[in-house]
LUMFIRO-141236 format. One record per atom (N, C-alpha, C, O): z, x, y; residue in one letter. Coordinates in nm, 3 decimals. Layout:
REM residues N
+---------+---------+---------+--------+
:      pz :      px :      py : residu :
+---------+---------+---------+--------+
:       Z :       X :       Y :      a :
...
+---------+---------+---------+--------+
REM end
This chain:
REM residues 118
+---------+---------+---------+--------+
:      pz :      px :      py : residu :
+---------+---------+---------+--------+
:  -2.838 :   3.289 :  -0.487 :      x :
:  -2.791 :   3.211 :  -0.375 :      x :
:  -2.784 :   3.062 :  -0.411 :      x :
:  -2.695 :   2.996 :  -0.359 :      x :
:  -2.850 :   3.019 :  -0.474 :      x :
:  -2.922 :   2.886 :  -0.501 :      x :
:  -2.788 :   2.821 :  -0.604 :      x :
:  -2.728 :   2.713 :  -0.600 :      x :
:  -2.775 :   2.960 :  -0.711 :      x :
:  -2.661 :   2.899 :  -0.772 :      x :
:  -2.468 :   2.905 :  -0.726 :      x :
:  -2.363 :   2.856 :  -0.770 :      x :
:  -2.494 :   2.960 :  -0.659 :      x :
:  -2.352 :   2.988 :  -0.592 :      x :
:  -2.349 :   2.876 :  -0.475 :      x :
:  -2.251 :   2.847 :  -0.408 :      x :
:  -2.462 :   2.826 :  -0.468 :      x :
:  -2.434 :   2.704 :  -0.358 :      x :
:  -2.416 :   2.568 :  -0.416 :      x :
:  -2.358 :   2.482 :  -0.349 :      x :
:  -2.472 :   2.538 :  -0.564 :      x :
:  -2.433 :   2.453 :  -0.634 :      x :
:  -2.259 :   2.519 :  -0.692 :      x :
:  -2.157 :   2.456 :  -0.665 :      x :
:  -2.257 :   2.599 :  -0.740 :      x :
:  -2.062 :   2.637 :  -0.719 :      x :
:  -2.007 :   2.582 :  -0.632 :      x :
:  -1.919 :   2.501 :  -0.662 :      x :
:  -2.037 :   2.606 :  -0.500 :      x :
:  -1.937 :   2.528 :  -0.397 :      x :
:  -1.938 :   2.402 :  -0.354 :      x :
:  -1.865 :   2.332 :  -0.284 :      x :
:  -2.057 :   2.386 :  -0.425 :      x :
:  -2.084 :   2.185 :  -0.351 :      x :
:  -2.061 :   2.107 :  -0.453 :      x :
:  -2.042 :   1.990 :  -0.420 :      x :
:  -2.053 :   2.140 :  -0.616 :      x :
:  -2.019 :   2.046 :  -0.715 :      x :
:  -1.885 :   2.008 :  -0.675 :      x :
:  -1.874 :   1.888 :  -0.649 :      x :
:  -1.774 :   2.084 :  -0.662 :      x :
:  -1.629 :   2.066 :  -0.644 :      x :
:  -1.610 :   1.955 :  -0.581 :      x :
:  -1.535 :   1.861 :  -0.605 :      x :
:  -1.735 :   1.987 :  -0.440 :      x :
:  -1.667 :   1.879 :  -0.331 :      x :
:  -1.721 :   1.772 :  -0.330 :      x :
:  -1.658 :   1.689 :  -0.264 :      x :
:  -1.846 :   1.722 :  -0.391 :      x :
:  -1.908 :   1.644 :  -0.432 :      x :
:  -1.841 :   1.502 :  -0.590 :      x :
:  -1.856 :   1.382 :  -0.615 :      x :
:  -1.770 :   1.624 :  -0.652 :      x :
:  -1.669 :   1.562 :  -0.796 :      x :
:  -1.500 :   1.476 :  -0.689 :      x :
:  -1.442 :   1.370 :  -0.710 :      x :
:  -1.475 :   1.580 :  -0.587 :      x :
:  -1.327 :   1.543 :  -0.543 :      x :
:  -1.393 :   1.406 :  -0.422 :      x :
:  -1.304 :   1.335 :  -0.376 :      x :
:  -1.556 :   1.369 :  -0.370 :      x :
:  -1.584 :   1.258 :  -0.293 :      x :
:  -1.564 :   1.188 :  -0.391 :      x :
:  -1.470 :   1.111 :  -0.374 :      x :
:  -1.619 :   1.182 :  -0.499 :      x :
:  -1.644 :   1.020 :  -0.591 :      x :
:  -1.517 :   1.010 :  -0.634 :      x :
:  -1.475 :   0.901 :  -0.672 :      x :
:  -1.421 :   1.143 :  -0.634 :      x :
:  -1.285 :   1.070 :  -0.732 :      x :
:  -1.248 :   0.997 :  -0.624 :      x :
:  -1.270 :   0.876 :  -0.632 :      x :
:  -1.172 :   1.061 :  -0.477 :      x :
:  -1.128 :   0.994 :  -0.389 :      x :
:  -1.177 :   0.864 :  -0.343 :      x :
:  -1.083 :   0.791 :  -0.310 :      x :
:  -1.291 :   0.811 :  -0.329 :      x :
:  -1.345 :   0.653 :  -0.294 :      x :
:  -1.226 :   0.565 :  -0.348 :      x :
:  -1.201 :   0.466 :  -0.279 :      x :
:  -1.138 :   0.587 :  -0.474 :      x :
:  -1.044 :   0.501 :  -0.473 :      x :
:  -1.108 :   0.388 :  -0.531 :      x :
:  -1.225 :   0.383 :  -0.568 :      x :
:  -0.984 :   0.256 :  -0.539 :      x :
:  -1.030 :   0.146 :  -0.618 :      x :
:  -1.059 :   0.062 :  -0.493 :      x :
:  -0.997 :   0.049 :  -0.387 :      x :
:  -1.154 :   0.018 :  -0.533 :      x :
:  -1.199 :  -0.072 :  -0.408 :      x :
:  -1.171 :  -0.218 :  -0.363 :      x :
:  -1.204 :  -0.273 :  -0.258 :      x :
:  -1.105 :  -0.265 :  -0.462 :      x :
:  -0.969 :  -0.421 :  -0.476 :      x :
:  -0.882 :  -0.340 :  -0.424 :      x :
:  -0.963 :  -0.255 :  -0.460 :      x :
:  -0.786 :  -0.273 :  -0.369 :      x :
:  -0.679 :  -0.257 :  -0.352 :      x :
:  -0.669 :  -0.238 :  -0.260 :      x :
:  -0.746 :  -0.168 :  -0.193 :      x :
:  -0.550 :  -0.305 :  -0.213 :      x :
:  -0.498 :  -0.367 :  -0.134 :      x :
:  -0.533 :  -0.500 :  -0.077 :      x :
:  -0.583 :  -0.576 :  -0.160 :      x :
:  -0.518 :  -0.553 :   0.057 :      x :
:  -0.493 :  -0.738 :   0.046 :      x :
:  -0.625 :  -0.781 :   0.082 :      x :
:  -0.717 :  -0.709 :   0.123 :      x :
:  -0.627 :  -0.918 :   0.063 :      x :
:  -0.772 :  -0.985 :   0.062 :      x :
:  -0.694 :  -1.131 :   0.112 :      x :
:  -0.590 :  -1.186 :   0.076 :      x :
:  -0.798 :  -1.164 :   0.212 :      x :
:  -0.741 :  -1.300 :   0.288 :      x :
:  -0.846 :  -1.401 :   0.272 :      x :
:  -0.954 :  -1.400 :   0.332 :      x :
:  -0.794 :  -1.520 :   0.156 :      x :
:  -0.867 :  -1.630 :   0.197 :      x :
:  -0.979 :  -1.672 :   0.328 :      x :
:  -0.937 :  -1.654 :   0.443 :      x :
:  -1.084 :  -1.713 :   0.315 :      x :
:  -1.158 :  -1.779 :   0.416 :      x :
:  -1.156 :  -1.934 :   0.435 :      x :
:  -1.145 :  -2.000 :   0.538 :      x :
:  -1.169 :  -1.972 :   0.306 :      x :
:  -1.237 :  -2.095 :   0.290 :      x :
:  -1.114 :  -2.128 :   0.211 :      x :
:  -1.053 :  -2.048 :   0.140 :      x :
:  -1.072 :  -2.301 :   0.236 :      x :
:  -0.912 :  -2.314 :   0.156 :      x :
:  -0.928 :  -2.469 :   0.152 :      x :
:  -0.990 :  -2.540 :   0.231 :      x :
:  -0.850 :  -2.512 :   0.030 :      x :
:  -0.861 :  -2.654 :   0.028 :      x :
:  -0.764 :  -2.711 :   0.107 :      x :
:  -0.653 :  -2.660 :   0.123 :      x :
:  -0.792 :  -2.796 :   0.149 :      x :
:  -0.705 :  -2.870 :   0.259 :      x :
:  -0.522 :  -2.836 :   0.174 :      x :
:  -0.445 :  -2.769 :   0.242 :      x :
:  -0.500 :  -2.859 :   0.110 :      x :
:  -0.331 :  -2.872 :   0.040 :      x :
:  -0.298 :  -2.669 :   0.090 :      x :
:  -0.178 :  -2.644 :   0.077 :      x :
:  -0.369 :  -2.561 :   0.130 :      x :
:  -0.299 :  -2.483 :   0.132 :      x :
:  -0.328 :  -2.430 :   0.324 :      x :
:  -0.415 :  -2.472 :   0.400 :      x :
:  -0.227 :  -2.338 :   0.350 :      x :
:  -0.257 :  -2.289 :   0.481 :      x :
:  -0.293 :  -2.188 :   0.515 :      x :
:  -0.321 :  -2.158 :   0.631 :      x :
:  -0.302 :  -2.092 :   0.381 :      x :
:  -0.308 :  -1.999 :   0.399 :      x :
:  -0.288 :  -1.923 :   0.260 :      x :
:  -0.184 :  -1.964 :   0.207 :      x :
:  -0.359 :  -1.817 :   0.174 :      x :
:  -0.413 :  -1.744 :   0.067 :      x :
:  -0.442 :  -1.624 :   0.093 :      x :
:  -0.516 :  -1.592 :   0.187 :      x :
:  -0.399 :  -1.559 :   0.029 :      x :
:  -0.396 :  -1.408 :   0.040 :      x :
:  -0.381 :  -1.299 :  -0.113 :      x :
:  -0.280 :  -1.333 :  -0.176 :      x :
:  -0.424 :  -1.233 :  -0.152 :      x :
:  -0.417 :  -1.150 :  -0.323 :      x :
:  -0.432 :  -1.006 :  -0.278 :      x :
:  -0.530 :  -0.954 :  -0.225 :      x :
:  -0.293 :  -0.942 :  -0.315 :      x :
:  -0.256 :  -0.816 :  -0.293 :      x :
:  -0.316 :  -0.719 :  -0.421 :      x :
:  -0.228 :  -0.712 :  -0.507 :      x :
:  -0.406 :  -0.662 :  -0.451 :      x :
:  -0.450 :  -0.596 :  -0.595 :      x :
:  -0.409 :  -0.426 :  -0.584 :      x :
:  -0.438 :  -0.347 :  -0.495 :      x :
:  -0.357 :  -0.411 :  -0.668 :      x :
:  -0.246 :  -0.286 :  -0.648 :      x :
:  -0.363 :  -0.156 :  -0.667 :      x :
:  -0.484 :  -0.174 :  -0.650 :      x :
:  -0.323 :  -0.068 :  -0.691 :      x :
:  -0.433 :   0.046 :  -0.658 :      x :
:  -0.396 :   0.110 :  -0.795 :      x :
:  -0.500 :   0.100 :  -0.860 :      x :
:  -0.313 :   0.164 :  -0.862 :      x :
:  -0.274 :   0.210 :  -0.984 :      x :
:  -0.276 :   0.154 :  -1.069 :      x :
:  -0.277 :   0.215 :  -1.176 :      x :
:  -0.277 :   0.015 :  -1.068 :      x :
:  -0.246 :  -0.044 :  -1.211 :      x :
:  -0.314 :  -0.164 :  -1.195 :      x :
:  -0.379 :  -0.183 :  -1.092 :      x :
:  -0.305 :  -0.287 :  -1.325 :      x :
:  -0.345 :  -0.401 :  -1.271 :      x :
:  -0.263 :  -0.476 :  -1.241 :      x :
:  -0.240 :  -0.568 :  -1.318 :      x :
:  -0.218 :  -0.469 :  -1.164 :      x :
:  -0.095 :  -0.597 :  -1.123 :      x :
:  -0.159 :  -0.682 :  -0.988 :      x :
:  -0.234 :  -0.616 :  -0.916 :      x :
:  -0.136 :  -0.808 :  -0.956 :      x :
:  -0.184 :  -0.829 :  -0.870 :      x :
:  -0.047 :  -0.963 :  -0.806 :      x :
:   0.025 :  -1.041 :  -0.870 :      x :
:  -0.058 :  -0.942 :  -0.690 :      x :
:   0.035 :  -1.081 :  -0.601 :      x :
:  -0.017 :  -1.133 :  -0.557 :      x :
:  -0.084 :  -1.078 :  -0.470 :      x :
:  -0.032 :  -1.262 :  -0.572 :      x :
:  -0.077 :  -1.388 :  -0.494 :      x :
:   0.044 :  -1.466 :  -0.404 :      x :
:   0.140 :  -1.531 :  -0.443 :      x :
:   0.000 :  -1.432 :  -0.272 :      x :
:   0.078 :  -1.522 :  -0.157 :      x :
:   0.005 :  -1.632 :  -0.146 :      x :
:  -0.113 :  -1.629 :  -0.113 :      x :
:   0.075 :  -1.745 :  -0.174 :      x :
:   0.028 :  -1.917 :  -0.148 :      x :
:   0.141 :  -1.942 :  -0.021 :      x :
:   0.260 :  -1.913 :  -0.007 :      x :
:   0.037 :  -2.011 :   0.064 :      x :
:   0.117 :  -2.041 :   0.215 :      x :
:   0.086 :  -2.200 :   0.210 :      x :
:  -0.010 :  -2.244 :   0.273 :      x :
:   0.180 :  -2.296 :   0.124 :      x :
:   0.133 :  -2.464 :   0.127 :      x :
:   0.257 :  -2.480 :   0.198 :      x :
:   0.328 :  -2.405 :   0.266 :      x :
:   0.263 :  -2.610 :   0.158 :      x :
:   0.457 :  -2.665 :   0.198 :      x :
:   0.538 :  -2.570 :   0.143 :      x :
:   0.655 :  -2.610 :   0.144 :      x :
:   0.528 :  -2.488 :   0.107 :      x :
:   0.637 :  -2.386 :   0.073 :      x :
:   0.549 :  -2.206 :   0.054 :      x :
:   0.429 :  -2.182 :   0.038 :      x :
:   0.635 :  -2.137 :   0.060 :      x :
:   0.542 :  -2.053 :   0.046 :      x :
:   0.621 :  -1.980 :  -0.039 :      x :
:   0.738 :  -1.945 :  -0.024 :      x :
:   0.523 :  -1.956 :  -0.155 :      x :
:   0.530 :  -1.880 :  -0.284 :      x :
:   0.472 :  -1.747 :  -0.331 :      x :
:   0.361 :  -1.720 :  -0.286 :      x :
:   0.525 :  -1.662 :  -0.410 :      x :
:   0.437 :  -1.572 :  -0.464 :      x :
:   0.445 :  -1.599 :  -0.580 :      x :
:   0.532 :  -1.672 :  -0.627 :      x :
:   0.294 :  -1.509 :  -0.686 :      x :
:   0.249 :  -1.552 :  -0.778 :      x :
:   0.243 :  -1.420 :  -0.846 :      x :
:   0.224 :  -1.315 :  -0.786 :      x :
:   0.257 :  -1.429 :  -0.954 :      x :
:   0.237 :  -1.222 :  -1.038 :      x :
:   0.150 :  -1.281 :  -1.130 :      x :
:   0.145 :  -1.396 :  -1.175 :      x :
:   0.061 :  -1.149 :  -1.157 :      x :
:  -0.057 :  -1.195 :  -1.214 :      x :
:  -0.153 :  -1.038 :  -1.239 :      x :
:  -0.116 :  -0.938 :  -1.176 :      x :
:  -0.229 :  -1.032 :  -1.297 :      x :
:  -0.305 :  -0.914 :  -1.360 :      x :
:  -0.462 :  -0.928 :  -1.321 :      x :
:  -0.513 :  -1.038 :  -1.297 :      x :
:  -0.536 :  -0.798 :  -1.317 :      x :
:  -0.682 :  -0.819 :  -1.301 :      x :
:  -0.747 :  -0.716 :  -1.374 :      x :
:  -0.689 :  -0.620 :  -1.425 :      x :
:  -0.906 :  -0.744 :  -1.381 :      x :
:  -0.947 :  -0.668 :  -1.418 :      x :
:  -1.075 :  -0.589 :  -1.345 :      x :
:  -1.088 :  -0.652 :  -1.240 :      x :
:  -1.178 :  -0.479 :  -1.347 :      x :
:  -1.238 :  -0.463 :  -1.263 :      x :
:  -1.341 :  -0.364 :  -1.305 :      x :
:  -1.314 :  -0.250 :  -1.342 :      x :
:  -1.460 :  -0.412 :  -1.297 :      x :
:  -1.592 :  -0.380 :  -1.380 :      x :
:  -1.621 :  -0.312 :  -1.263 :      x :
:  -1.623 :  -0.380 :  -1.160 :      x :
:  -1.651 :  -0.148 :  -1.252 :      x :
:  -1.723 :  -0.101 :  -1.174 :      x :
:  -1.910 :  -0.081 :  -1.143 :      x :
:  -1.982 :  -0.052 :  -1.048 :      x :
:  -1.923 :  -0.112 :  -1.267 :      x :
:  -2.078 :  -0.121 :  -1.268 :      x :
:  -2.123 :  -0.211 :  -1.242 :      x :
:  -2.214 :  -0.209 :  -1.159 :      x :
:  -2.070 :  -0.360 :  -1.315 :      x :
:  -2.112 :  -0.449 :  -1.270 :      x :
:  -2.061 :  -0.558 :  -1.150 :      x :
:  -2.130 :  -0.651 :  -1.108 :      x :
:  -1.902 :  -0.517 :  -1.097 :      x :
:  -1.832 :  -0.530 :  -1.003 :      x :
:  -1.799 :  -0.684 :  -1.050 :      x :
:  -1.789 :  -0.781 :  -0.976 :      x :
:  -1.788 :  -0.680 :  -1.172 :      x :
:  -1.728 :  -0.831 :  -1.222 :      x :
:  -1.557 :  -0.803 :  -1.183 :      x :
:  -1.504 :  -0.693 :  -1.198 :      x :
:  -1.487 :  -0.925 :  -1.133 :      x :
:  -1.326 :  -0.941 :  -1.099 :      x :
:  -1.284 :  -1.038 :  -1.189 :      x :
:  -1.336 :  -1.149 :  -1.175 :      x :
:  -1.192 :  -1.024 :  -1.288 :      x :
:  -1.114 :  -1.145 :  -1.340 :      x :
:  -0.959 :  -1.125 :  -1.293 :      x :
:  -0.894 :  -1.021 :  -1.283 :      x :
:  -0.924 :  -1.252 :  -1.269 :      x :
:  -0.782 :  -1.267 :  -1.194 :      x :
:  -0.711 :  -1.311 :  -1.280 :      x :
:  -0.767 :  -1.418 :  -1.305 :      x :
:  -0.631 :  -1.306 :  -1.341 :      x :
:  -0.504 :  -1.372 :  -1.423 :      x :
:  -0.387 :  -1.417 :  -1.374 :      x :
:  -0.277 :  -1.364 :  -1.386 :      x :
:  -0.421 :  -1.543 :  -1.304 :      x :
:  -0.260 :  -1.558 :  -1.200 :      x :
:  -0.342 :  -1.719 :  -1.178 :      x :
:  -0.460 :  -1.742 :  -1.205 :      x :
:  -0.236 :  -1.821 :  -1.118 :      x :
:  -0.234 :  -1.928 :  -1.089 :      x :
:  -0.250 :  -1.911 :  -0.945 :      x :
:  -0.146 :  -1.905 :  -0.880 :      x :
:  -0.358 :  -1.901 :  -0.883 :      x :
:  -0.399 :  -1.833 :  -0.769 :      x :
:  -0.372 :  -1.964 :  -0.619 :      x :
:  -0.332 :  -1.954 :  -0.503 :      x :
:  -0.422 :  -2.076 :  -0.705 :      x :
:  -0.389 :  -2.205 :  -0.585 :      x :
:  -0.269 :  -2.265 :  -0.684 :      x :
:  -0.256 :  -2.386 :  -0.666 :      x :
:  -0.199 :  -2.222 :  -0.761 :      x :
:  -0.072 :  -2.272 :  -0.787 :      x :
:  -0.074 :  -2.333 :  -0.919 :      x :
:  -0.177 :  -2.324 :  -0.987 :      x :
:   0.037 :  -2.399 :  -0.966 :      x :
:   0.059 :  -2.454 :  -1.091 :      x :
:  -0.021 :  -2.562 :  -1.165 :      x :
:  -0.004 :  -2.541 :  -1.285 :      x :
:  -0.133 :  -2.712 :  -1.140 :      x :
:  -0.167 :  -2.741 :  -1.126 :      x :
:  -0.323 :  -2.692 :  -1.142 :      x :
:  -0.398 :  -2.758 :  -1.215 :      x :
:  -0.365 :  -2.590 :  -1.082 :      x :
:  -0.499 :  -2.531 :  -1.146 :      x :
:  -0.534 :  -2.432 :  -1.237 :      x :
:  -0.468 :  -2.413 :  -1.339 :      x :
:  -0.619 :  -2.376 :  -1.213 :      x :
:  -0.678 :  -2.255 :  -1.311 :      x :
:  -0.615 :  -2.139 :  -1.329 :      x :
:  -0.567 :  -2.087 :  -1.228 :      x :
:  -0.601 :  -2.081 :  -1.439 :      x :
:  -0.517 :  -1.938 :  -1.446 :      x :
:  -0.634 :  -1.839 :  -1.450 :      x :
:  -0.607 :  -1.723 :  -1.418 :      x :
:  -0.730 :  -1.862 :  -1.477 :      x :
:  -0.812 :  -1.718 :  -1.471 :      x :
:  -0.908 :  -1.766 :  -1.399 :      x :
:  -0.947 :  -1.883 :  -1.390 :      x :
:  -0.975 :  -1.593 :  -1.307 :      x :
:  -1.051 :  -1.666 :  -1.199 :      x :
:  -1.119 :  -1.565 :  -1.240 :      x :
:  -1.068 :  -1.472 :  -1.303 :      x :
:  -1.275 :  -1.572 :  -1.202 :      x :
:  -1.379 :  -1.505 :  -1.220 :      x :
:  -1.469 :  -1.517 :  -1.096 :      x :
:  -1.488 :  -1.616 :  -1.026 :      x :
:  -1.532 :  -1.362 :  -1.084 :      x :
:  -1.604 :  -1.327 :  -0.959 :      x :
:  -1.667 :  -1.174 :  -0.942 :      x :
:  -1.643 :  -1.071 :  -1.005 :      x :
:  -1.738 :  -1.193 :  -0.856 :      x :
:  -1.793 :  -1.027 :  -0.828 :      x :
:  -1.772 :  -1.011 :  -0.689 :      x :
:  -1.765 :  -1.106 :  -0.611 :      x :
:  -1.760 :  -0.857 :  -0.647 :      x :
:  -1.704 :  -0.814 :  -0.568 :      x :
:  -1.813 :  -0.777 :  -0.464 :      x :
:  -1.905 :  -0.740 :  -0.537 :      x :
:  -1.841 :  -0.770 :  -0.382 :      x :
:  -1.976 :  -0.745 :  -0.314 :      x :
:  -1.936 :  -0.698 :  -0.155 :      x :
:  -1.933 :  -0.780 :  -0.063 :      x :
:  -1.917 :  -0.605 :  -0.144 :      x :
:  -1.864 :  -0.490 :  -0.033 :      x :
:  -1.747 :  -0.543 :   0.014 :      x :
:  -1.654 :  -0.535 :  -0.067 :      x :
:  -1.721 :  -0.596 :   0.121 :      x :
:  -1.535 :  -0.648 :   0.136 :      x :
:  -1.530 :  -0.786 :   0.106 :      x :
:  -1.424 :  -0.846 :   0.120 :      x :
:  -1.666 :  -0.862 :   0.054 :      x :
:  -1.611 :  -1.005 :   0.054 :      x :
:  -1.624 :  -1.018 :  -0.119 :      x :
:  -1.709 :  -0.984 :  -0.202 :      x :
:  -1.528 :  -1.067 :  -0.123 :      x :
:  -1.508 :  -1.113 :  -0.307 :      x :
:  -1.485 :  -1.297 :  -0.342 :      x :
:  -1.404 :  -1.377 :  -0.296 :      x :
:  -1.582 :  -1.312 :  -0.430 :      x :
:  -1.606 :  -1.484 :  -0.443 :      x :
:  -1.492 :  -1.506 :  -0.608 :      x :
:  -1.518 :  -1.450 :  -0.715 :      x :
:  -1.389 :  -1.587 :  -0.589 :      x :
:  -1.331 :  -1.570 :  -0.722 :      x :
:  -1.391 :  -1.788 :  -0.763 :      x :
:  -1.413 :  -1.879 :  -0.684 :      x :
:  -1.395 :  -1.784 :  -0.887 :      x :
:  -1.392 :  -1.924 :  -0.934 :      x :
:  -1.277 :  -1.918 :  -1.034 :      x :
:  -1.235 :  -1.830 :  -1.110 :      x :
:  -1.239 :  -2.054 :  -1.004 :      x :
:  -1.123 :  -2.081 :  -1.131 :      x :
:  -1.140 :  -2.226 :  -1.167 :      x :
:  -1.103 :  -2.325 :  -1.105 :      x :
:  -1.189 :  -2.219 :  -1.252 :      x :
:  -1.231 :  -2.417 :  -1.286 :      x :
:  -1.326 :  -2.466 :  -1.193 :      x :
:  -1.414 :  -2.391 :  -1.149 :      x :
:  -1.315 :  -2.611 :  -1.152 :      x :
:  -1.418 :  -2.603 :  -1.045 :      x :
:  -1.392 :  -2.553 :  -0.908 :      x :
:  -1.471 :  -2.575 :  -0.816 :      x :
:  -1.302 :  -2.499 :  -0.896 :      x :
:  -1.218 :  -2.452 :  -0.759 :      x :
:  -1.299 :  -2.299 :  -0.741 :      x :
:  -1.312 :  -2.214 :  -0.829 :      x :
:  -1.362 :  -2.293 :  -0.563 :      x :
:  -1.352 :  -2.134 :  -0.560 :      x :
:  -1.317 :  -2.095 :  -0.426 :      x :
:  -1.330 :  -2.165 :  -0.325 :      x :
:  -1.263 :  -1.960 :  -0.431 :      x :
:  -1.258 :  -1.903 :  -0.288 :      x :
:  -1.318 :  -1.784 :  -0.273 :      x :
:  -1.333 :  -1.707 :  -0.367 :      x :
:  -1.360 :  -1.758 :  -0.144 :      x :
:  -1.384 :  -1.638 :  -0.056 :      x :
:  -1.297 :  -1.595 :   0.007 :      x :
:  -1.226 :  -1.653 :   0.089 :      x :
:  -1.297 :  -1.450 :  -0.039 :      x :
:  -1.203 :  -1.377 :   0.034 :      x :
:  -1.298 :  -1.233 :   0.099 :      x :
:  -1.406 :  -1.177 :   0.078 :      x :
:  -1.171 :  -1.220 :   0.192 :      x :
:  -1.245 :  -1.100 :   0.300 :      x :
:  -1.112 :  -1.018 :   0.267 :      x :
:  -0.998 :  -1.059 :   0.243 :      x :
:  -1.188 :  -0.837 :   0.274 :      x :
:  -1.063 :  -0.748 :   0.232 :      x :
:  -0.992 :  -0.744 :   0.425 :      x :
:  -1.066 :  -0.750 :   0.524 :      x :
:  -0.867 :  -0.736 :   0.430 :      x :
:  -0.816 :  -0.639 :   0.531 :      x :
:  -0.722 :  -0.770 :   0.559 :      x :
:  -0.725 :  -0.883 :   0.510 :      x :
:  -0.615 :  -0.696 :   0.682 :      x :
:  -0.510 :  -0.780 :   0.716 :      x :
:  -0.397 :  -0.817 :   0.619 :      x :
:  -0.393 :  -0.835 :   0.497 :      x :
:  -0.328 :  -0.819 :   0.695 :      x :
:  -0.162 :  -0.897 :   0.609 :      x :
:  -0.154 :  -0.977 :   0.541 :      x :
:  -0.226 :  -1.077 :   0.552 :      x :
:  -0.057 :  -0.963 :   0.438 :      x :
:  -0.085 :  -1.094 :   0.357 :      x :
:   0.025 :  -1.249 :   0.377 :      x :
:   0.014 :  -1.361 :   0.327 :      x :
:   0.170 :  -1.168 :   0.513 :      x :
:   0.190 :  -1.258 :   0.555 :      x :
:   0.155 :  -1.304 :   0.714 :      x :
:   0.184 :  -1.416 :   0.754 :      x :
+---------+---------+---------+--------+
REM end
């Protein structure tokens, strides 16, 4: 009995942890912003590493850009000009349940997962 009940519960136990999914993916909305923008937002794709950065300043731009994503240690590196041309191209951070802290030079933001990115 004992082993026929581990038969049926490994399956469903292997198909919970695959499904949890990547846990960057999809959009993440700025909190905290330097006065020059209105609005920040980083779309992190679920299949691959690609990532979009929406910048909402005097103009509003998108940004293409790549990441990476340490599950053990929940380290984030961003590869994108995230506050624009002018600053840092790679941003570094850890991910810590929906809020993610990225730094890029001396510049950093907090972001919260959920909501639109326009």
């Amino acid at each position: 009995m004992r082993t026929r009940s581990l038969v049926v519960l490994a399956p469903l136990a292997l198909f919970a942890a695959c499904s949890a999914g990547n846990p960057l993916a999809g959009t993440w909305k700025a909190e905290v912003l330097p006065a020059t923008v209105k609005k920040l937002a980083i779309e992190f794709a679920e299949k691959d590493d690609r990532v979009l950065v929406h910048i909402d300043d005097p103009d509003h731009r998108h940004v293409n850009g790549h990441y990476t994503y340490d599950a053990v240690s929940k380290a984030v590196t961003v590869t994108a000009k995230v506050l624009g041309e002018a600053k840092a191209e790679t941003w570094t951070g850890t991910l810590a349940g929906d809020v993610l802290e990225l730094t890029g030079g001396t510049d950093k933001v907090k972001f919260q997962k959920g909501g639109s990115a326009h």
